[in-house]
C-alpha positions as CSV (number, residue, x, y, z in Angstrom):
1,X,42.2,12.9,-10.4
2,X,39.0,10.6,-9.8
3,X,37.9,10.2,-6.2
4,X,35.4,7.6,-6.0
5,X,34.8,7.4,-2.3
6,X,35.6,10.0,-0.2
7,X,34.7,10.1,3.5
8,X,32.1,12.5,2.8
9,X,30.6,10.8,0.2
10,X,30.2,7.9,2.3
11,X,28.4,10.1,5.4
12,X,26.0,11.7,2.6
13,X,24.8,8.5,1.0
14,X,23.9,7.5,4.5
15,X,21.2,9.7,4.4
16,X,17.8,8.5,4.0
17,X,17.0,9.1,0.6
18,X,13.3,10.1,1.0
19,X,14.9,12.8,3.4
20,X,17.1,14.5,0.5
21,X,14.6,14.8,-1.9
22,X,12.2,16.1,0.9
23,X,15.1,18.5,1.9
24,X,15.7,19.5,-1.6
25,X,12.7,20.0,-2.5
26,X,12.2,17.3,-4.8
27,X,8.5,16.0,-5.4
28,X,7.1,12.7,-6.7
29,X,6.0,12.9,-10.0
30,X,3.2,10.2,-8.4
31,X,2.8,8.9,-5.8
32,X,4.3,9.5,-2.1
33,X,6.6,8.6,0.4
34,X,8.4,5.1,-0.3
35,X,5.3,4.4,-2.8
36,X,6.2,7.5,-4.9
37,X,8.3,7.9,-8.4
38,X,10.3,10.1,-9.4
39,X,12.0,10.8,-13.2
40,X,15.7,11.4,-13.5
41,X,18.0,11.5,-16.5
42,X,21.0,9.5,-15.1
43,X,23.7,7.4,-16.8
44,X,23.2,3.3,-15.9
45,X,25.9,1.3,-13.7
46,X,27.1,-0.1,-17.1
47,X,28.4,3.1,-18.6
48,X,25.4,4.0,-20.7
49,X,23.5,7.1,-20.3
50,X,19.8,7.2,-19.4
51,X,18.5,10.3,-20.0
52,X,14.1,9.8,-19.3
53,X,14.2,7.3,-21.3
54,X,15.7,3.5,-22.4
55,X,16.1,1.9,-25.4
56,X,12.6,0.3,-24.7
57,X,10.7,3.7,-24.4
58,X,9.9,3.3,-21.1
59,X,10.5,6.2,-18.7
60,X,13.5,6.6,-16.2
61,X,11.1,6.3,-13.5
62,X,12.9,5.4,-9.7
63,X,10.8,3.7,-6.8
64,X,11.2,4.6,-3.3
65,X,12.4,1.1,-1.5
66,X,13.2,-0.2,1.9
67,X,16.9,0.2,1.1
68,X,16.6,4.3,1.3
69,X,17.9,4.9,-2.1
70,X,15.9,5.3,-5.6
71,X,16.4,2.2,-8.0
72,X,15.2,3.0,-11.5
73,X,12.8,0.1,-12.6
74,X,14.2,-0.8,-16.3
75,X,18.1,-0.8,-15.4
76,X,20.2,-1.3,-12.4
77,X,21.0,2.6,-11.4
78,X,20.3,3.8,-8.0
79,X,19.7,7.1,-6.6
80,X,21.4,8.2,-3.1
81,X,21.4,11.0,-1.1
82,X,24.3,12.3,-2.6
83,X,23.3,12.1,-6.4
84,X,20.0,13.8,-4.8
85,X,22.2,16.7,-3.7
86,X,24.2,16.7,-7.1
87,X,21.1,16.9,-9.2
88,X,19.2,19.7,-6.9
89,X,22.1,22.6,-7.5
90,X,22.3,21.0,-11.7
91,X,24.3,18.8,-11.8
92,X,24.1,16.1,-14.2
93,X,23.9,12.4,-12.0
94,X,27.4,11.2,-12.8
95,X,28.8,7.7,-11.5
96,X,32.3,8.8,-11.9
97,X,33.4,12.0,-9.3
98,X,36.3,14.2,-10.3
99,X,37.9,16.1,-7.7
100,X,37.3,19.5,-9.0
101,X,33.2,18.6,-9.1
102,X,33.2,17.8,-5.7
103,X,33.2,21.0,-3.9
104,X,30.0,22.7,-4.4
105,X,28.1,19.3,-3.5
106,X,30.1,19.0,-0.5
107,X,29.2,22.2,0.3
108,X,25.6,21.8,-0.6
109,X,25.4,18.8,1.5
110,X,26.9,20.3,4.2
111,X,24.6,23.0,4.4
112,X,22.1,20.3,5.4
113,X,24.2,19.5,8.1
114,X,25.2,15.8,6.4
115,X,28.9,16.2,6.2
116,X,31.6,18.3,7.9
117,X,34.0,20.5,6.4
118,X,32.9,23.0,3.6
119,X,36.2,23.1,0.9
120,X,35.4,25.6,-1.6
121,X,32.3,28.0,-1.6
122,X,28.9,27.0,-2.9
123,X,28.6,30.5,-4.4
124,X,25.8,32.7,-6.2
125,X,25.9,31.2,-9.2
126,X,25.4,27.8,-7.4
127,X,22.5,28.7,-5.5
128,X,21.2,30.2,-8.5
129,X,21.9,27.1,-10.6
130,X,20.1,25.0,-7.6
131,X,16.9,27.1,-7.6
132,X,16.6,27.1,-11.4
133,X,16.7,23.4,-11.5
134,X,14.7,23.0,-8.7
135,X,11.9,24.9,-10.2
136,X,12.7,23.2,-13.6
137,X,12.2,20.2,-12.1
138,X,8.6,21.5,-10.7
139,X,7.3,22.4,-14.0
140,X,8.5,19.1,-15.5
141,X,6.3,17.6,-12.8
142,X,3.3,19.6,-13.3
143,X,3.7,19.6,-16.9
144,X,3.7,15.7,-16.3
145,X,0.9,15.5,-13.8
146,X,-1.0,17.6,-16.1
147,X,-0.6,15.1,-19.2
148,X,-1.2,12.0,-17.1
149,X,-4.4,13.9,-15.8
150,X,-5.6,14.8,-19.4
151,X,-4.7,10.8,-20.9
152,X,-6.6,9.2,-17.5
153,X,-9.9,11.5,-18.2
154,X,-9.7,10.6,-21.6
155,X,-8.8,7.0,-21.9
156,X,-8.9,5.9,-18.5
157,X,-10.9,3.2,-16.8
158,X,-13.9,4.4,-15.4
159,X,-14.0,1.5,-12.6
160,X,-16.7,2.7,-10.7
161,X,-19.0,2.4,-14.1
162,X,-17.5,-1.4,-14.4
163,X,-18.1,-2.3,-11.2
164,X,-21.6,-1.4,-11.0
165,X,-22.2,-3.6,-14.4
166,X,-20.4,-6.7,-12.8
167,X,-22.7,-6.6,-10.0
168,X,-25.6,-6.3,-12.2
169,X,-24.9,-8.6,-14.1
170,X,-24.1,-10.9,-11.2
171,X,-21.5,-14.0,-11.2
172,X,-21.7,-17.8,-10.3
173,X,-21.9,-18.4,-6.2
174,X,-20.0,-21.5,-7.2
175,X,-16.7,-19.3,-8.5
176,X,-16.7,-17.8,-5.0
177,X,-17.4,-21.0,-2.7
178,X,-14.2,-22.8,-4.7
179,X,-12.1,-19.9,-3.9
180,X,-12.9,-19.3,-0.3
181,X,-13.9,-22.7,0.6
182,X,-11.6,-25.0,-1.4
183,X,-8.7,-22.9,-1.7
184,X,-8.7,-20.9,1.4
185,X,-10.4,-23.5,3.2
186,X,-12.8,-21.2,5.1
187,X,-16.4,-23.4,6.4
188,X,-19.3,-23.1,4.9
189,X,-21.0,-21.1,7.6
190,X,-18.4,-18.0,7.2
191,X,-18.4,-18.4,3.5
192,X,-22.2,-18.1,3.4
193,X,-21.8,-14.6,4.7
194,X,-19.1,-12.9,2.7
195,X,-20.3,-9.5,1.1
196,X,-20.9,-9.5,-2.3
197,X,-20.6,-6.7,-2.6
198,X,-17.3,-6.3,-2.1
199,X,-16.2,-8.9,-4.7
200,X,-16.6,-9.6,-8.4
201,X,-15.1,-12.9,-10.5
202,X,-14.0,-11.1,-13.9
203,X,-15.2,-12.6,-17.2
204,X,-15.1,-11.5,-21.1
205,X,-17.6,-10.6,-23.0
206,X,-18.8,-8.0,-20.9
207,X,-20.0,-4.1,-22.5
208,X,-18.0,-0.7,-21.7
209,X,-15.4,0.0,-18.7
210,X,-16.0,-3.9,-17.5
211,X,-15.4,-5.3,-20.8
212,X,-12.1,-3.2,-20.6
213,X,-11.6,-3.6,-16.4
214,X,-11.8,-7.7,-17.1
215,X,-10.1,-8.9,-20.5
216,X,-6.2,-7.8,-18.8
217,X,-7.3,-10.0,-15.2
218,X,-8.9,-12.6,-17.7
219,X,-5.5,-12.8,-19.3
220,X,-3.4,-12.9,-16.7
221,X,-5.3,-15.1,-14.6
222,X,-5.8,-12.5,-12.2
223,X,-10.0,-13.2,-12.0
224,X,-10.9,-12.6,-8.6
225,X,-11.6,-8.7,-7.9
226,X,-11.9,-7.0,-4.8
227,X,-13.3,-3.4,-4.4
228,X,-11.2,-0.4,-3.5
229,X,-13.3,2.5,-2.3
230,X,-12.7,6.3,-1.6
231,X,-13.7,7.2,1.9
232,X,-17.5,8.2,0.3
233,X,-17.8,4.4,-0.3
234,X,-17.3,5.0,-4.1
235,X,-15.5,2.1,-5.5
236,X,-12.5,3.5,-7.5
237,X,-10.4,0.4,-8.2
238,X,-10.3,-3.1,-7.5
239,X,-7.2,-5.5,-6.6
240,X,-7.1,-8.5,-8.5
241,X,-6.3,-12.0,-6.9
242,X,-5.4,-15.6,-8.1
243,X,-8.2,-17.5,-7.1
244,X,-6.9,-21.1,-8.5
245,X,-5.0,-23.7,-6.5
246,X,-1.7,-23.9,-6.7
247,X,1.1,-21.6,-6.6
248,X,0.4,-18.3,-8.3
249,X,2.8,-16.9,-11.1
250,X,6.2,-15.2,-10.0
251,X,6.5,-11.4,-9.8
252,X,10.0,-9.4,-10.3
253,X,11.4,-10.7,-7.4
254,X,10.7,-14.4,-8.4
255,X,8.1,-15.1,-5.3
256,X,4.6,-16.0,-6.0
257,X,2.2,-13.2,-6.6
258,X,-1.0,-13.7,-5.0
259,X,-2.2,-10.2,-5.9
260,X,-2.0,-7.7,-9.0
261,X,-2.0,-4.0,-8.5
262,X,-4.3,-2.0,-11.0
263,X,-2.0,0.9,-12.3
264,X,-3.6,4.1,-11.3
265,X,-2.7,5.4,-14.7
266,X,-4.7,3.2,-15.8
267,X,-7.7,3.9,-14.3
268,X,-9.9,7.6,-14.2
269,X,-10.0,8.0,-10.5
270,X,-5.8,8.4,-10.8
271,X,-3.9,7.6,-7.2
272,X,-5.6,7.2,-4.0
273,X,-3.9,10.7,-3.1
274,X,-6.4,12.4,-5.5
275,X,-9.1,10.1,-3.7
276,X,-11.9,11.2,-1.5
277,X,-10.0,11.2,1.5
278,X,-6.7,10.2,0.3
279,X,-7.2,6.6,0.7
280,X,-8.0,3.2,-0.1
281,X,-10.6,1.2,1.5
282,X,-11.8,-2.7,1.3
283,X,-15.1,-1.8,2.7
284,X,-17.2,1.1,3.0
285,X,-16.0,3.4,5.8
286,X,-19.9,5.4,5.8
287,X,-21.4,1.9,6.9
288,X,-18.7,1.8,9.5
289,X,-19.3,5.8,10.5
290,X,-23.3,4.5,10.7
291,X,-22.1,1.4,12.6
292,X,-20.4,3.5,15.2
293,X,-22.7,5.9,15.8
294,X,-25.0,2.7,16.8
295,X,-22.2,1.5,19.2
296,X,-21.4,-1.3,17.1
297,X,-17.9,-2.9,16.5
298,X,-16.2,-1.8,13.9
299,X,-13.1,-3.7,12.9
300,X,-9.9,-2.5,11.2
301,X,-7.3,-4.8,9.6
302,X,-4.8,-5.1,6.4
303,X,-5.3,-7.6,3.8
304,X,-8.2,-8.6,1.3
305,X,-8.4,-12.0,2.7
306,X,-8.7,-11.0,5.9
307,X,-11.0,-8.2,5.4
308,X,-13.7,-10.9,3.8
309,X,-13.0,-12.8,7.3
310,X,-14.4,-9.8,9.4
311,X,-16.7,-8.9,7.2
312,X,-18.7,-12.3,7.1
313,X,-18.1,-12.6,10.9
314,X,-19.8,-9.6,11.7
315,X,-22.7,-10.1,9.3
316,X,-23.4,-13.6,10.8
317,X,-23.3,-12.3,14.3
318,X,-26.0,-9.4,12.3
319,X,-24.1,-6.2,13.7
320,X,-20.8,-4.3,13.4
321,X,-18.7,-3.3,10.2
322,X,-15.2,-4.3,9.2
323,X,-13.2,-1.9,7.1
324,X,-9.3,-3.2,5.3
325,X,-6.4,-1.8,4.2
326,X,-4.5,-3.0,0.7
327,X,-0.9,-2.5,3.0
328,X,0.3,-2.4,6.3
329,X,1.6,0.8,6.1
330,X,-2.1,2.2,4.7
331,X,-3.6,0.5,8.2
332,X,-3.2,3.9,10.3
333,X,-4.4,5.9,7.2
334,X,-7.6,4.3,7.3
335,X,-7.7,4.5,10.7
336,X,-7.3,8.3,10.6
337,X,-10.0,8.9,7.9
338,X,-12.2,6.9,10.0
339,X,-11.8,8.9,13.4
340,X,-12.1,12.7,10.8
341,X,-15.5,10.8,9.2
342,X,-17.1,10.1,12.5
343,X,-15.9,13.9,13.8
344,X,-17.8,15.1,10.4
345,X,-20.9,13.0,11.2
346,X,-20.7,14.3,14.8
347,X,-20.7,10.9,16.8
348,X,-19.5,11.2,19.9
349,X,-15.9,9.7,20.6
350,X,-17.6,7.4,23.6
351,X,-19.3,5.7,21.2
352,X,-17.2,4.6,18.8
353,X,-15.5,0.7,19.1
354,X,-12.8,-0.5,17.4
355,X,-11.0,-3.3,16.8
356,X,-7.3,-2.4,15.4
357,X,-6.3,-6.4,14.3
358,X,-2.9,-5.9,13.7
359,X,-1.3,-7.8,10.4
360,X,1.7,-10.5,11.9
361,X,5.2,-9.5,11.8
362,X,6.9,-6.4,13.2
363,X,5.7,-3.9,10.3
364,X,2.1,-5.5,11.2
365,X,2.4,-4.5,14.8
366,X,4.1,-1.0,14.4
367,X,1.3,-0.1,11.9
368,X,-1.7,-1.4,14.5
369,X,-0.6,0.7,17.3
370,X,-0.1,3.7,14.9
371,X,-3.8,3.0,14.3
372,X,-4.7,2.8,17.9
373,X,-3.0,6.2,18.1
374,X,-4.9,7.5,15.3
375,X,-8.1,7.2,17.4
376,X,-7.3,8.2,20.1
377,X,-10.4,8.9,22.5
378,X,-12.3,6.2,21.2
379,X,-13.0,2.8,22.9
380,X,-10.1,0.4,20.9
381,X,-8.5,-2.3,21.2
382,X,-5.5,-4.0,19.7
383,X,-5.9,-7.5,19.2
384,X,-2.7,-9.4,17.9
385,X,-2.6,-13.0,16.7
386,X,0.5,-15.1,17.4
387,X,3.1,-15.6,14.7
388,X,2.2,-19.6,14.6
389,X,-1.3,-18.8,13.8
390,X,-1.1,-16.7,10.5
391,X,-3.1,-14.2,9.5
392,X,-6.9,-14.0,10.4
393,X,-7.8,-15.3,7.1
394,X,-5.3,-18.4,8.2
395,X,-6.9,-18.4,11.5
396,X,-10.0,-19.0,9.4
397,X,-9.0,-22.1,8.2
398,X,-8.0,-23.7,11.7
399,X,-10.6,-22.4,13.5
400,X,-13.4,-23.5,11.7
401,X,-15.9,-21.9,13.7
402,X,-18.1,-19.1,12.9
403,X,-18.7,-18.3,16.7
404,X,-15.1,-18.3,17.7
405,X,-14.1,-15.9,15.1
406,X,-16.3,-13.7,15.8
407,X,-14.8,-13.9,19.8
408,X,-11.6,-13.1,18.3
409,X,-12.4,-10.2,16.2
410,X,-14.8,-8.6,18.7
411,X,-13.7,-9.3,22.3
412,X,-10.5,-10.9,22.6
413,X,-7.5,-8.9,22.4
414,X,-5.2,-12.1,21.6
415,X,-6.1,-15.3,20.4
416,X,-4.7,-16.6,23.9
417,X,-7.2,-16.3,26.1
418,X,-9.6,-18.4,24.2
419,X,-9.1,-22.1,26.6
420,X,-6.4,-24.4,25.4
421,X,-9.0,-27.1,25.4
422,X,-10.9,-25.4,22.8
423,X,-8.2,-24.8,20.3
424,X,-8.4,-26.8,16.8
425,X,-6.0,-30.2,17.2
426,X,-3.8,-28.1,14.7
427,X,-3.4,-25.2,16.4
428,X,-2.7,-26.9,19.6
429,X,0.3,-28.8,18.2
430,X,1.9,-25.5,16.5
431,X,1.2,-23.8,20.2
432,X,2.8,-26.2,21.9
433,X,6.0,-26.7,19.2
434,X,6.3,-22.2,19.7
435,X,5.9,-22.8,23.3
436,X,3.0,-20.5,23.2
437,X,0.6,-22.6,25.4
438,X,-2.0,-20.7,27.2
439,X,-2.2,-20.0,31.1
């Protein structure tokens, strides 16, 4: 007899995925949390079985997404809660349930109090069978970790090498004023101040880890880089933008990419877990330790873009640091690192100001007050921007002034209370049309 959905089945898959494996004790070969990866053997929704690998080669790798389940990235096969429990007592992932399979699953999944009722017993020999494939499963990992570890040292990128030749060897000014000016449609007086440092324009026909860093962005039209650094400043990888006009190519999910992630397989430094403090950084957090310890602003925010926005803004006002996050959900990790690096260098809580600008949208908020949480006893604020205006890097655009931006970035907790009369003809009539006018 075949039971395909049972009631229990139903309250097990319910669970959040990332909870199971957590449970189970099922880690990431990579990564963590909903950015991690994990391997499985398992047999496709069309029948065929994929056991670590697919006809292409390519490993059975599963990505954590939004919809709490696993969804392999070559086939259609996803990974619930209850497949979790199936494959931490040894069970091979199956798409098809017989009656007689089902009780030792039930009962595993009942002892982690996700479904009621208990038929059967889930006896020695399935404990036994659980712990030998969880620690299985461990060694695999290592074993794994251990390879990827061995291949990165060996034939990995050695970014911070490559970026040290592309700012030696310097690029045109021009590259970066058509990019920021005519396709992000910054003014003159911000672009003027953008840190160089912080960017690159990759070319071929460069020597060594550049040469290597460039020819795939080259190819893909990816050209504009942006340093990622450790929290010791070091730059470890760079994300690439599309720095053309126009609508960037699709990614998987057919919208325009703006951005391409650099593997961290790819590159020697590995993920941002094996990192100097764990994290990525647009910016150099010691300048923003320094910057604090001087009672200057520092300013934290999420995206490249908007990063270069507070970054220029503060060096034409001549004082303060900004510091950016590649993701909304890396905002409040950045802001942690932060408050333990200023601890470290001893500056006094008092001292330190912050600016948490929190990225638009819901995610955007949530992650801003988890930053302002993060430093707590320090002087912060939160400073939101209204849906209608964008982004800061949007905000840019409108604005149009150098001054006001830096108002917005350094004193005013909403773009609000900045007079009505003083708003941009544009942003007055997308005010008015969200009903948004200020008081």
């Amino acid at each position: 007899m075949t039971c395909r959905s049972p009631a229990w089945w139903t309250d097990v898959r319910e669970v959040d995925v990332l909870d199971a494996l957590n449970a189970v004790g099922i880690a990431p070969s990579t990564g963590k949390g909903r950015s991690g990866r994990w391997t499985f053997g398992h047999r496709g929704k069309d029948g065929g079985t994929c056991n670590g690998l697919h006809s292409s080669g390519e490993a059975a790798i599963f990505l954590g997404t939004q919809a709490h389940v696993l969804k392999c990235r070559i086939c259609d096969a996803t990974l619930t809660a209850l497949e979790i429990v199936a494959a931490s007592i040894g069970y091979e992932v199956p798409t098809h349930w017989e009656e007689s399979r089902l009780a030792p699953v039930r009962a595993a999944a009942a002892s982690y109090g996700w479904c009621e009722g208990q038929p059967g017993t889930w006896t020695p020999a399935d404990q036994e069978r659980a712990a030998g494939a969880r620690q299985a499963r461990l060694e695999a990992i290592a074993a794994a970790d251990a390879e990827r570890a061995r291949k990165r040292a060996a034939e990995g990128i050695d970014v911070t090498a490559a970026w040290e030749t592309l700012q030696s060897q310097g690029f045109d000014p021009g590259d970066l004023r058509a990019w920021a000016c005519g396709v992000r449609g910054w003014p003159q007086g911000l672009v003027e101040h953008l840190p160089l440092a912080e960017v690159a324009f990759a070319r071929l026909g460069l020597p060594g880890a550049a040469g290597r860093l460039c020819t795939d962005a080259v190819e893909r039209g990816y050209c504009l880089l942006l340093a990622l650094r450790d929290a010791a400043g070091i730059v470890q990888s760079v994300e690439r933008r599309w720095p053309a006009a126009g609508t960037p190519p699709p990614g998987q999910d057919g919208k325009p990419r703006k951005t391409l992630a650099l593997p961290s397989d790819l590159i020697k430094a590995g993920p941002a877990g094996e990192w100097a403090g764990g994290v990525r950084i647009f910016g150099q957090l010691p300048a923003a330790v320094r910057a604090a310890a001087e009672c200057q602003p520092v300013v934290l925010l999420e995206g490249g873009p908007d990063f270069l926005v507070a970054a220029a803004t503060l060096r034409w006002a001549g004082q303060g640091e900004a510091v950016g996050a590649p993701s909304v959900g890396e905002q409040p990790k950045i802001a942690a690192a932060f408050r333990d690096a200023c601890v470290a260098a001893g500056v006094p809580p008092h001292r330190v100001r912050v600016v948490v600008v929190a990225h638009v949208g819901k995610a955007g908020e949530e992650a801003g007050a988890a930053s302002v949480r993060a430093l707590e006893g320090a002087r912060v604020k939160l400073a939101t921007l209204p849906t209608w205006a964008g982004d800061l890097a949007d905000v840019a655009k409108g604005w149009g002034r150098v001054e006001v931006l830096h108002r917005i970035v350094t004193q005013a907790p909403r773009l609000l209370p900045i007079p009505f009369e003083q708003w941009p003809e544009c942003f007055q009539a997308t005010a008015l049309r969200a009903g948004e006018k200020a008081k």
